[in-house]
ZAMAR-512687 format. One record per residue: residue number from 1; x negated, y, z of N, C-alpha, C in turn. Coordinates in Angstrom, 2 decimals, decimal comma. Layout:
BEGIN
+-----+---------+---------+---------+---------+---------+---------+---------+---------+---------+
!   i !     npx !     npy !     npz !    capx !    capy !    capz !     cpx !     cpy !     cpz !
+-----+---------+---------+---------+---------+---------+---------+---------+---------+---------+
! NUM !       X !       Y !       Z !       X !       Y !       Z !       X !       Y !       Z !
...
+-----+---------+---------+---------+---------+---------+---------+---------+---------+---------+
# end
This chain:
BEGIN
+-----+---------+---------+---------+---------+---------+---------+---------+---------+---------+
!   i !     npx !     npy !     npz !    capx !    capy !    capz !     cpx !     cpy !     cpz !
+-----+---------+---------+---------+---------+---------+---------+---------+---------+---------+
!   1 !    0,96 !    6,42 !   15,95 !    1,05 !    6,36 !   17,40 !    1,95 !    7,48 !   17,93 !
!   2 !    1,75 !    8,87 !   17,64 !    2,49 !   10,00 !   18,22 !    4,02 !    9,68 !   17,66 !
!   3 !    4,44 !    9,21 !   16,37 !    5,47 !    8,86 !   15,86 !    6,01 !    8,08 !   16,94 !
!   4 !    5,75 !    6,53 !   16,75 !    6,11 !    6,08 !   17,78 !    6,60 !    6,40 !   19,26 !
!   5 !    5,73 !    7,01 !   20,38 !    5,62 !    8,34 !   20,93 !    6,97 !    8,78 !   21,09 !
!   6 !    7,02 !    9,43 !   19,75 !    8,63 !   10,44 !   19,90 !   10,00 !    9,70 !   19,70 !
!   7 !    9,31 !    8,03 !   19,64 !   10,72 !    7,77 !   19,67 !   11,10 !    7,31 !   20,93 !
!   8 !   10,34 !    7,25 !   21,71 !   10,75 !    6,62 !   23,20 !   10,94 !    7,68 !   24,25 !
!   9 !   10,86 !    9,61 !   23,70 !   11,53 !   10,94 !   24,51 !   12,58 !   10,51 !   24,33 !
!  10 !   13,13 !   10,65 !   25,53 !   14,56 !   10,88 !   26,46 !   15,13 !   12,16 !   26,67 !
!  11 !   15,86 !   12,89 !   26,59 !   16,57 !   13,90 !   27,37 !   17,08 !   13,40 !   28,74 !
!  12 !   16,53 !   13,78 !   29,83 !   17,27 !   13,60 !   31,19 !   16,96 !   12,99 !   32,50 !
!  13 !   15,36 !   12,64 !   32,04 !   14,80 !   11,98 !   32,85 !   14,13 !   13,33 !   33,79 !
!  14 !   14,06 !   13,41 !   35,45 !   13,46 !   14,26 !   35,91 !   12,08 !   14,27 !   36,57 !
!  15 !   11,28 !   13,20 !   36,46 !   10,02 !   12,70 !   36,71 !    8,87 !   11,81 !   35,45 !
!  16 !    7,78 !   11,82 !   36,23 !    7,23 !   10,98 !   35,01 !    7,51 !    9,09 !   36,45 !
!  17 !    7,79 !    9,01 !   36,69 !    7,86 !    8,37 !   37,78 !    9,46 !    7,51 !   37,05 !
!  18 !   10,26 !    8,60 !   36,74 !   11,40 !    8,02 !   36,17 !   11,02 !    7,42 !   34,62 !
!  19 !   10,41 !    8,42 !   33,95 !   10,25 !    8,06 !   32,56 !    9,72 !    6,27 !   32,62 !
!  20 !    8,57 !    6,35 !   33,59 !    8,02 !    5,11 !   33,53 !    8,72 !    3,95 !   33,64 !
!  21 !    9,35 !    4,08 !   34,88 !   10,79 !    3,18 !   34,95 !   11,26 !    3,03 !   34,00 !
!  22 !   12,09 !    3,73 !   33,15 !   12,70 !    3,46 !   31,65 !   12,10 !    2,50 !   30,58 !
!  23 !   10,82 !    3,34 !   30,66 !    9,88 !    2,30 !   29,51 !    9,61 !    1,29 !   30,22 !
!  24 !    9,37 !    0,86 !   31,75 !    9,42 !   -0,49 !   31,96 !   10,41 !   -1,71 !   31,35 !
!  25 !   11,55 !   -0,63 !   31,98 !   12,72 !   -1,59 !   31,74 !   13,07 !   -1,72 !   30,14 !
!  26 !   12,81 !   -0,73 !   29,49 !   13,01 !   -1,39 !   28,41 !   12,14 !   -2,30 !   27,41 !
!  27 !   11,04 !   -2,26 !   27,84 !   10,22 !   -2,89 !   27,54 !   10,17 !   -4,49 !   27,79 !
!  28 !   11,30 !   -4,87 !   28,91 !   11,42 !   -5,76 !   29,46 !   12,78 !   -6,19 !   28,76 !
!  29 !   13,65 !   -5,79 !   28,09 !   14,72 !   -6,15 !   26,92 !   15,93 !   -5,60 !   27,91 !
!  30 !   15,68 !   -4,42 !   28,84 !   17,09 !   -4,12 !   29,60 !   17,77 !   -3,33 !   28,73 !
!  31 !   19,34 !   -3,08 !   29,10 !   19,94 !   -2,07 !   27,97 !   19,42 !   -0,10 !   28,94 !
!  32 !   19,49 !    0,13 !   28,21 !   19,18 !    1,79 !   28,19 !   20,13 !    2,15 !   29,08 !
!  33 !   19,67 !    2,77 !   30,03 !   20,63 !    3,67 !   31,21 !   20,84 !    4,90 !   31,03 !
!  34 !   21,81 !    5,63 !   31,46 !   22,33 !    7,12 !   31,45 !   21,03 !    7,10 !   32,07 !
!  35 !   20,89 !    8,63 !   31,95 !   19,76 !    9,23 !   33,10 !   20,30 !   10,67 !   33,76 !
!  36 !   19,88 !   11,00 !   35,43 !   20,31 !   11,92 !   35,71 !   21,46 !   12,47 !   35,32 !
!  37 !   22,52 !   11,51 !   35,85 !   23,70 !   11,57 !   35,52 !   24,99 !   11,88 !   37,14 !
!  38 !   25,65 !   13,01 !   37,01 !   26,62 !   12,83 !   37,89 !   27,93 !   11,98 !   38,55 !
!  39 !   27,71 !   11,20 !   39,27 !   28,55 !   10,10 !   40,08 !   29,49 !   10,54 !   41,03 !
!  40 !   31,16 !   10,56 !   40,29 !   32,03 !   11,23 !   41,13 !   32,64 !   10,20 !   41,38 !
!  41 !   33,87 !   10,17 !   42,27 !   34,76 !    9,75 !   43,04 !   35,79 !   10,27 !   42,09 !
!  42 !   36,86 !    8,93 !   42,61 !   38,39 !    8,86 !   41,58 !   38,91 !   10,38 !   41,63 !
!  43 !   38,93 !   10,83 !   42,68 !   38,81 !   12,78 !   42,23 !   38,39 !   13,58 !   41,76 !
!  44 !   37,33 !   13,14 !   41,46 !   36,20 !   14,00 !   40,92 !   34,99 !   14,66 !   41,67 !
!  45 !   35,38 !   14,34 !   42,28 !   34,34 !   14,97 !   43,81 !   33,26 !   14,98 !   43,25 !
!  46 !   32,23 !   15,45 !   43,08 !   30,24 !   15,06 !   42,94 !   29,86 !   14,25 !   44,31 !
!  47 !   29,21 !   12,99 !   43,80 !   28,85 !   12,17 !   45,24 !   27,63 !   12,66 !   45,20 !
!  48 !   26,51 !   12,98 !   43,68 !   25,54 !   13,33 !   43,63 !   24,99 !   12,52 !   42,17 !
!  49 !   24,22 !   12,92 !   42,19 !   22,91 !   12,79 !   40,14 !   22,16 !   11,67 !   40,52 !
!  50 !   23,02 !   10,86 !   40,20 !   22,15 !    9,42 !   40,02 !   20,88 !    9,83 !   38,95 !
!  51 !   19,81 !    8,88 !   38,92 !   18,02 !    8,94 !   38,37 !   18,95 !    8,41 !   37,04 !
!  52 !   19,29 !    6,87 !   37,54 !   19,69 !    5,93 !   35,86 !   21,02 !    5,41 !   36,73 !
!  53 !   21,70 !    5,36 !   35,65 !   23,12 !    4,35 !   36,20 !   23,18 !    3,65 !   34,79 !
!  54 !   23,93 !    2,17 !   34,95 !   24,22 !    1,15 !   33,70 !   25,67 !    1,29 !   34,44 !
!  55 !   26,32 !    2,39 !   33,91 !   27,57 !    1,97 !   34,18 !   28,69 !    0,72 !   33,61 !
!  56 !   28,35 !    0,14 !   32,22 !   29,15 !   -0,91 !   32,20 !   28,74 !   -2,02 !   33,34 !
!  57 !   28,16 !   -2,39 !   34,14 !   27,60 !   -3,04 !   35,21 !   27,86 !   -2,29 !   36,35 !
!  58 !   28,18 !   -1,40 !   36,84 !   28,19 !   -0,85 !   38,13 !   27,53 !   -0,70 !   38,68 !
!  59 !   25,70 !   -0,64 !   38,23 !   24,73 !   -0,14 !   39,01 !   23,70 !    1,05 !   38,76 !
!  60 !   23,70 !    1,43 !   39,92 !   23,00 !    3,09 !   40,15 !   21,44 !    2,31 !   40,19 !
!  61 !   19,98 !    3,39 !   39,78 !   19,13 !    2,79 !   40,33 !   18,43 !    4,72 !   40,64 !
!  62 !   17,79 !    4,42 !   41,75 !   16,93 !    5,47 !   42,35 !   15,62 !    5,35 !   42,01 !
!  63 !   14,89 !    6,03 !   41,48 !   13,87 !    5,80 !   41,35 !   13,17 !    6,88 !   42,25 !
!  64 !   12,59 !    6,77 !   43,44 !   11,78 !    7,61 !   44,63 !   10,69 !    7,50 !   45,09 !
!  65 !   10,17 !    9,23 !   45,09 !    8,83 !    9,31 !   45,03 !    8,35 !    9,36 !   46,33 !
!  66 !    7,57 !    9,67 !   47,23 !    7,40 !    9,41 !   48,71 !    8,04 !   10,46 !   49,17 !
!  67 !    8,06 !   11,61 !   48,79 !    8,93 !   13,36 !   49,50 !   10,37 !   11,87 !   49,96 !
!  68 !   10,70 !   11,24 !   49,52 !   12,24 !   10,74 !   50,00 !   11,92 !   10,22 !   51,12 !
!  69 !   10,43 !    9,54 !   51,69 !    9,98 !    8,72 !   52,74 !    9,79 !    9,92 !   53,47 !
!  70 !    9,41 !   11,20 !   52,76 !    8,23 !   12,17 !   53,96 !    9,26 !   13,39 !   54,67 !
!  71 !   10,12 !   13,67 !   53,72 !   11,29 !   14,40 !   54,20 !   12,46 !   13,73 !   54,69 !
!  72 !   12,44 !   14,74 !   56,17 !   13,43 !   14,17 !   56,68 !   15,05 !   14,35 !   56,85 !
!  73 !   14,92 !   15,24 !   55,64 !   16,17 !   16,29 !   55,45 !   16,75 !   15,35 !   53,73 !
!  74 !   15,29 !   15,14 !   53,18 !   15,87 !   14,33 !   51,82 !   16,54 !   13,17 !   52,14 !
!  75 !   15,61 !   12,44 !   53,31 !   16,05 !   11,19 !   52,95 !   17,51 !   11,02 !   53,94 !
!  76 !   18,07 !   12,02 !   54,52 !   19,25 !   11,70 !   55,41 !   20,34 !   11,95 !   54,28 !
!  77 !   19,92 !   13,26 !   53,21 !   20,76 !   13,02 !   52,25 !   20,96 !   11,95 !   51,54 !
!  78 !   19,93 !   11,13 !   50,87 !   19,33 !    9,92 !   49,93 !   20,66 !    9,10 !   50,91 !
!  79 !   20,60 !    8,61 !   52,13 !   21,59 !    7,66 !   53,15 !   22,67 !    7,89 !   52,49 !
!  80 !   23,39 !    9,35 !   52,75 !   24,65 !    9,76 !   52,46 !   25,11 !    9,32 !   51,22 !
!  81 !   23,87 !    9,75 !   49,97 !   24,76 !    9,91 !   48,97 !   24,84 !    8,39 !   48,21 !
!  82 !   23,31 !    7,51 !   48,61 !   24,35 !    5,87 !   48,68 !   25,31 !    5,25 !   49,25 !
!  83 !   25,73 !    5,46 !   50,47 !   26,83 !    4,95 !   50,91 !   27,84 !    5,42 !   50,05 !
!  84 !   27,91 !    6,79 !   49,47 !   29,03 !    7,46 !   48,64 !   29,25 !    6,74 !   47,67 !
!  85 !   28,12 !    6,14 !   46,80 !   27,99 !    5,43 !   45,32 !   28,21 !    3,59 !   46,14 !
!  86 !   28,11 !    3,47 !   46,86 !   28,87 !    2,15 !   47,39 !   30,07 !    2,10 !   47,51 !
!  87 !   30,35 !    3,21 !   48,57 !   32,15 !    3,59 !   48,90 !   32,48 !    3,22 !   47,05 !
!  88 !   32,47 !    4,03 !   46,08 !   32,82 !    4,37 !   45,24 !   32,44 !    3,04 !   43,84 !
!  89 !   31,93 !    2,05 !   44,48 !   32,14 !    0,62 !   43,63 !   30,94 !    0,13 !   43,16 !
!  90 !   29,76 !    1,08 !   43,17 !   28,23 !    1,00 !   42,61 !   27,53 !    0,05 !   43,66 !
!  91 !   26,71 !   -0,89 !   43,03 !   25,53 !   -1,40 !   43,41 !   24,19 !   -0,51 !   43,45 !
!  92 !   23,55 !   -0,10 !   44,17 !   22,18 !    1,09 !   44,50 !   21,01 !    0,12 !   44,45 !
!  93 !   19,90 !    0,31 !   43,48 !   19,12 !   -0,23 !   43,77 !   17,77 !    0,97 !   43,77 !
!  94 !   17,02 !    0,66 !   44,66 !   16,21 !    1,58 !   45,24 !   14,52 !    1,23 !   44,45 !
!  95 !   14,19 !    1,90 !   43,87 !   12,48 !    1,42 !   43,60 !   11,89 !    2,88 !   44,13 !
!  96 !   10,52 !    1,91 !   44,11 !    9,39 !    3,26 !   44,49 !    8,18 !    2,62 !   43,35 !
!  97 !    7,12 !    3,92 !   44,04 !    6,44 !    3,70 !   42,51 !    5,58 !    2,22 !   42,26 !
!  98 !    5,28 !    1,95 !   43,49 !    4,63 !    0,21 !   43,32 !    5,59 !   -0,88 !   42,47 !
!  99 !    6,79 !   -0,75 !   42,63 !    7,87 !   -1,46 !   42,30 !    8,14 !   -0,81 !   40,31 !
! 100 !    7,53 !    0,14 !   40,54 !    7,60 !    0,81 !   38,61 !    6,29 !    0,74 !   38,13 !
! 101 !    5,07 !    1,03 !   38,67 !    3,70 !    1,13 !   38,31 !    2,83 !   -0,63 !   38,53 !
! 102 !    3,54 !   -1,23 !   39,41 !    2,81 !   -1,60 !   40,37 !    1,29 !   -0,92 !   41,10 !
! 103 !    0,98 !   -1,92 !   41,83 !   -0,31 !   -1,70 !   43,15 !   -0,74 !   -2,59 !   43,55 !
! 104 !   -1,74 !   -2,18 !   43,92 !   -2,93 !   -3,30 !   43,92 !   -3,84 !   -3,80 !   43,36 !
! 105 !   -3,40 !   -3,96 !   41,69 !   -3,79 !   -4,79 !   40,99 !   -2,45 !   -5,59 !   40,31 !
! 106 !   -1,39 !   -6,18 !   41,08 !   -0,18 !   -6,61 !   40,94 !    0,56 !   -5,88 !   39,76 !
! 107 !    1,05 !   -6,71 !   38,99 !    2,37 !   -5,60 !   38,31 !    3,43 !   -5,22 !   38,64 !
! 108 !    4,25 !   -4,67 !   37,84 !    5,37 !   -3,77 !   38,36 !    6,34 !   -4,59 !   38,05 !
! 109 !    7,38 !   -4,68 !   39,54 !    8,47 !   -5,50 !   39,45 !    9,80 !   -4,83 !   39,12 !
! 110 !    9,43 !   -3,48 !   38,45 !   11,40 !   -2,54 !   38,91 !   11,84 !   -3,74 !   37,57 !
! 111 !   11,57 !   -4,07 !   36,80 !   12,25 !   -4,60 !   35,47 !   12,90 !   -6,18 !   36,23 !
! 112 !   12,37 !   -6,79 !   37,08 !   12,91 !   -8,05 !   37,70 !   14,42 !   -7,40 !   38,54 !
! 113 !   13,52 !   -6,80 !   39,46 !   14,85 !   -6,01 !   40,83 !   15,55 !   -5,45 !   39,73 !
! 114 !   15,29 !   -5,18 !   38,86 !   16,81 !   -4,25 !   37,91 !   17,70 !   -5,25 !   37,22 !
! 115 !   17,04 !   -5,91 !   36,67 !   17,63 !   -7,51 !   35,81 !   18,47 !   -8,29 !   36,81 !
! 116 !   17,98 !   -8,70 !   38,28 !   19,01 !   -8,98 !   38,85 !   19,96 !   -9,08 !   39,30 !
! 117 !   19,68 !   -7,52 !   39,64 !   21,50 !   -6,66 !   40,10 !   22,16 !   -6,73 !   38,71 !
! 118 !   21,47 !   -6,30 !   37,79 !   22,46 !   -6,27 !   36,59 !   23,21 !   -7,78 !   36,10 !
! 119 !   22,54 !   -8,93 !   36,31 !   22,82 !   -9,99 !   36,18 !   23,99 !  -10,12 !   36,87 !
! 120 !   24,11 !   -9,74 !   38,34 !   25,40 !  -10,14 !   39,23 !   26,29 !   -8,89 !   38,92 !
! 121 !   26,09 !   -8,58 !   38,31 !   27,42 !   -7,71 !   37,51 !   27,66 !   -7,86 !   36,24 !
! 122 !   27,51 !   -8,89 !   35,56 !   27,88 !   -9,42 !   34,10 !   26,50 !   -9,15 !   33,25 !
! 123 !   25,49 !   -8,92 !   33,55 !   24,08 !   -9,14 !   32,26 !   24,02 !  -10,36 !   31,78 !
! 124 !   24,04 !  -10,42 !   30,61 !   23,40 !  -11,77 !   30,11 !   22,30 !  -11,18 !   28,66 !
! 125 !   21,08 !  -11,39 !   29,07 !   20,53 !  -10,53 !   28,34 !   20,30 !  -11,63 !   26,71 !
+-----+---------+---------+---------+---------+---------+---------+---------+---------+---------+
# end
């Protein structure tokens, strides 16, 4: 079991919120995303540290914990720095933790909402 375990540590994930996401999605047959990765502009500019990006697909995904709902200083940045990763050719897809954990009772849909966007950017899994 702990074997196992160590094969699914990541370097780069900055939450357990993110980790979970990962093992959703891969659990669900998605390909493996960068993690906490920097997203520049044809200059180089920093737009900002994407959570996961599938860059052969062109999509960013956020994975956000409520501080992005509760702060009002995060989330004006969070605005900015998607429009930046749009300007700049990326599809943003946004989960929170119901959407990675699920709630309720319900399961967790980030592995559907991720499969889709990736689909309309060339997935064929």
């Amino acid at each position: 079991m702990l074997l196992r375990a160590l094969e699914c540590i990541r370097v780069g994930s900055m939450s357990p919120l993110e980790t979970d996401f990962r093992l959703v999605t891969a659990a669900a047959g998605l390909p493996e995303p960068e993690l906490d990765v920097e997203i520049r502009d044809e200059r180089g500019v920093l737009l900002g540290i994407a959570d996961a990006r599938y860059e052969a697909y062109r999509v960013i995904v956020e994975v956000e914990g409520d501080h992005h709902r509760t702060s009002r200083a995060q989330w004006r940045r969070d605005i900015a720095k998607h429009a930046a990763y749009v300007r700049a050719g990326y599809e943003v897809v946004r989960l929170t933790a119901p959407d990675v954990r699920g709630a309720g009772g319900s399961a967790p849909t980030a592995d559907l909402i991720v499969r889709v966007a990736l689909e309309r950017h060339g997935f064929r899994p």
